[in-house]
C-alpha positions in Angstrom: -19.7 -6.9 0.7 -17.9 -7.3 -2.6 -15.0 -5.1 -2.7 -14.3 -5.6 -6.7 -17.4 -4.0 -7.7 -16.7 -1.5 -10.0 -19.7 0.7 -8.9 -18.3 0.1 -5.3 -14.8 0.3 -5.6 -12.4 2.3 -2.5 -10.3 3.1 -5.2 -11.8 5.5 -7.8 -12.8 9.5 -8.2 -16.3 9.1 -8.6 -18.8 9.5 -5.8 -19.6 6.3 -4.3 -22.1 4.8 -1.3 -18.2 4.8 0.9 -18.6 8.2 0.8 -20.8 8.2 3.7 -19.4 6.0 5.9 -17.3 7.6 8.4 -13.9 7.8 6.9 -10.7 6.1 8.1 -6.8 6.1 7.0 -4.4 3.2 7.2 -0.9 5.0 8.6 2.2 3.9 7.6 5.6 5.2 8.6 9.1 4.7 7.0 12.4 5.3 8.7 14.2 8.0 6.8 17.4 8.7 8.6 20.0 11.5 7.1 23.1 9.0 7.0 21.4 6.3 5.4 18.0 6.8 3.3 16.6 3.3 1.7 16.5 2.6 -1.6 12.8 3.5 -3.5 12.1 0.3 -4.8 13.2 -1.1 -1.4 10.6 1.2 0.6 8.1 0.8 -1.8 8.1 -3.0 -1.8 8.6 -2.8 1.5 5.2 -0.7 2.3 3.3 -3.2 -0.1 4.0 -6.1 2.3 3.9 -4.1 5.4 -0.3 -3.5 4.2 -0.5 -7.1 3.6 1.0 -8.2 6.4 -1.6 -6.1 8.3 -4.1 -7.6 6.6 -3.1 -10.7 7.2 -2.5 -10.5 11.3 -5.1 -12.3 13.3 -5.9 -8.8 15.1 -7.2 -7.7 12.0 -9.9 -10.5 11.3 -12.6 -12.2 13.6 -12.6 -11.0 16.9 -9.2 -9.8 17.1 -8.4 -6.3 18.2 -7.8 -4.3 15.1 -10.5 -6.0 13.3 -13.4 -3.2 14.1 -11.3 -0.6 13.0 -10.0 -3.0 9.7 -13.7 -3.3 8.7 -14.6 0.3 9.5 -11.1 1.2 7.3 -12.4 -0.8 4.5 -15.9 -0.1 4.5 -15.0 3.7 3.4 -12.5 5.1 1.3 -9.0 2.6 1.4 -6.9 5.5 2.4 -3.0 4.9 3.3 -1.0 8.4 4.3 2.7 7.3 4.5 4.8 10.2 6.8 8.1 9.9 7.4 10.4 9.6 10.5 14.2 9.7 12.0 15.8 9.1 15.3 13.9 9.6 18.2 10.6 10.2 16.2 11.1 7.0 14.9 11.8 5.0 18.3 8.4 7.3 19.3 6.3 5.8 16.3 7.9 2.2 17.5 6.6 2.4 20.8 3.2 2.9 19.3 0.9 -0.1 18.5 1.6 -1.6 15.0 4.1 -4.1 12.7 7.4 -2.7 11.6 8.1 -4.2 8.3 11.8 -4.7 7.1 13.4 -5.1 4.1 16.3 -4.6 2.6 17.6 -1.3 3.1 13.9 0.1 4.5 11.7 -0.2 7.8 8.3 0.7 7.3 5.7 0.7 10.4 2.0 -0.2 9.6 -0.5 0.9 12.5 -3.9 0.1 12.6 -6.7 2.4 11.0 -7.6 5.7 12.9 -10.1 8.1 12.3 -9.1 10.8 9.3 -8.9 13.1 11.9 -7.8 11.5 14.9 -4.0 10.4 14.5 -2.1 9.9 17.5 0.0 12.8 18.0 3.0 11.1 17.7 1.7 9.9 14.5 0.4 13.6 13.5 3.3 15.6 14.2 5.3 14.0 11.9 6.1 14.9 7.8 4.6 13.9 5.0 6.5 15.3 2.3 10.4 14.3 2.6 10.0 11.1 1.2 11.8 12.0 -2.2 13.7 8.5 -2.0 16.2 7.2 -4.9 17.4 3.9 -6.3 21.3 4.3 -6.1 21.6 0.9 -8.4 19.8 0.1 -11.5 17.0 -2.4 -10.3 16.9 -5.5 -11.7 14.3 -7.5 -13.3 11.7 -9.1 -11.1 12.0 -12.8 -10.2 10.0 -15.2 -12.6 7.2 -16.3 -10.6 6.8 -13.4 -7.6 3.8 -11.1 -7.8 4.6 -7.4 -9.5 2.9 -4.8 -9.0 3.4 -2.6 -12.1 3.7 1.3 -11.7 2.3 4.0 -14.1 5.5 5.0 -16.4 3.7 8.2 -16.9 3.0 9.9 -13.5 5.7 11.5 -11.5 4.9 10.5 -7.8 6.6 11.0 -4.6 8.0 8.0 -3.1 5.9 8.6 0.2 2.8 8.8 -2.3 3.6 6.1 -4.7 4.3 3.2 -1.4 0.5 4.0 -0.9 -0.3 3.5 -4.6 2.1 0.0 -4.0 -0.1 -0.8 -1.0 -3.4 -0.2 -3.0 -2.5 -2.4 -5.6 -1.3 -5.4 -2.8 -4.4 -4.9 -1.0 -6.7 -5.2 -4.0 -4.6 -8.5 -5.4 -5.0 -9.7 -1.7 -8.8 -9.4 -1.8 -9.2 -11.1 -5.0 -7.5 -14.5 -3.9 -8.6 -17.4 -2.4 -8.4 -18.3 1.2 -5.8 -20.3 0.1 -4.2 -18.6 -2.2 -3.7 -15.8 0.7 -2.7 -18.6 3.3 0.1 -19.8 0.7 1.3 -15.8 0.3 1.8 -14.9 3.8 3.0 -18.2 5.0 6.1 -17.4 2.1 6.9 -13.9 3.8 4.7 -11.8 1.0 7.3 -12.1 -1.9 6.7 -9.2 -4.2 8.1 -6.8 -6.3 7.5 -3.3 -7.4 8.3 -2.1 -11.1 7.6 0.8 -13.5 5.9 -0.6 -16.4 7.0 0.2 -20.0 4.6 2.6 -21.8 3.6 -0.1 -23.9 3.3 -2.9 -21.3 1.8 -0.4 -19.3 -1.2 0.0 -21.5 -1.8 -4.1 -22.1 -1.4 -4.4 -18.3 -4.3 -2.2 -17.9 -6.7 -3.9 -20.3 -5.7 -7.0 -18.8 -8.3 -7.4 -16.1 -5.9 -7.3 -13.1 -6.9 -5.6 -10.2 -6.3 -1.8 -11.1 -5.9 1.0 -9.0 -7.9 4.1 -10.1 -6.2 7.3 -7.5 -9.5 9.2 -5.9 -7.1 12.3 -6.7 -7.1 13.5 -3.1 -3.0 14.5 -3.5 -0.2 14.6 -6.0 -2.2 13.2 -9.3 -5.6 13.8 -10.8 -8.1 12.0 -10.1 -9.2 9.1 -11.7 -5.5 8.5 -12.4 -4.6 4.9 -12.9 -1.1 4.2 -10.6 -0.8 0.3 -10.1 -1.5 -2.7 -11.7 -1.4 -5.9 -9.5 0.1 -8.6 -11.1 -0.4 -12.2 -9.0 0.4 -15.7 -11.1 -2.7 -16.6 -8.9 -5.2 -13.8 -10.9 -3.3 -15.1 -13.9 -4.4 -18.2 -14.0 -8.0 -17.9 -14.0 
């Protein structure tokens, strides 16, 4: 199955054959604790690796044993719900099967796929909204060399919304590279970075032929929104 087919794509408003497959959500979790809240940039780069490294773990592929619910995840809608948790839920959602992702102020905790409706409850019980993270420093340009993925300068997200946008856009750069282009990511950590795009870069970025994400409008934004552009040197190249 090709999964940058325009007609086909997870990641649009428009009606589409994913429709009818039974419908899945990638959960991810960051720790938000009073005293010390990460950084926004932080959490969302953080998120965007914590996707890829799922994506990447030998349980998700072959015979492994998140790989059915991977493939079932990916044959529907690519949805990603990011909730938020402190203290003892937080050592609750650890416990749970999954990949806590660090970075440099932010832990994030990628689970595999479960049904739409069937979180665990220690997964369900926990908030949503709450994630209204800032950047305390001015954030600095990105590293020559290291993937970007570009935000929208002209939507106003939440940050718990906009690490899903991030993870979209990782996810979709991740499916367009090689085998070894993907084996040459992962074994470096994921090294990435997640910026807000000038208006005017923004709109070359997106006529660019990157991988684009198009929101399906379920929260937040309307649909058919474009959020993320994925920037790889690899996609450059070709």
């Amino acid at each position: 199955m090709s999964h940058t087919s325009t007609s086909d794509s997870p990641f649009q408003s428009e009606r589409n054959p994913r429709d009818e497959a039974p419908q899945f959500v990638l959960p991810l979790v960051v720790r938000v604790e009073k005293a010390a809240p990460p950084a926004r940039t932080d959490a969302l780069e953080t998120a965007a690796r914590a996707v890829l490294v799922m994506l990447g773990d030998q349980r998700s592929v072959g015979d492994g044993e998140w790989a059915r619910a991977v493939r079932d995840w990916q044959d529907a809608r690519i949805r990603k719900v990011v909730r938020r948790a402190r203290g003892a839920e937080w050592r609750r959602a650890e416990a749970l099967d999954g990949i806590t992702v660090t970075g440099k102020s932010a832990e994030v905790r990628v689970f595999p796929p479960v049904p739409l409706d069937g979180w665990p409850k220690d997964l369900a019980r926990l908030q949503v909204s709450g994630t209204e993270l800032d950047d305390p420093e001015p954030v600095a340009r990105a590293e020559r060399g290291v993937p970007v993925l570009w935000m929208n300068p002209e939507l106003g997200m939440s940050a718990g919304k906009a690490m899903a946008q991030a993870g979209h856009g990782a996810q979709l750069a991740w499916w367009e590279l090689s085998d070894e282009e993907r084996a040459g990511w992962r074994d470096a950590g994921f090294p990435l970075a997640v910026r807000t795009a000038e208006p005017g870069r923004w709109r070359e970025l997106t006529d660019s032929g990157l991988p684009l994400v198009r929101d399906a409008g379920f929260t937040e934004i309307a649909p058919g929104s474009c959020t993320v552009v994925a920037d790889h040197p690899a996609l450059r190249a070709r």
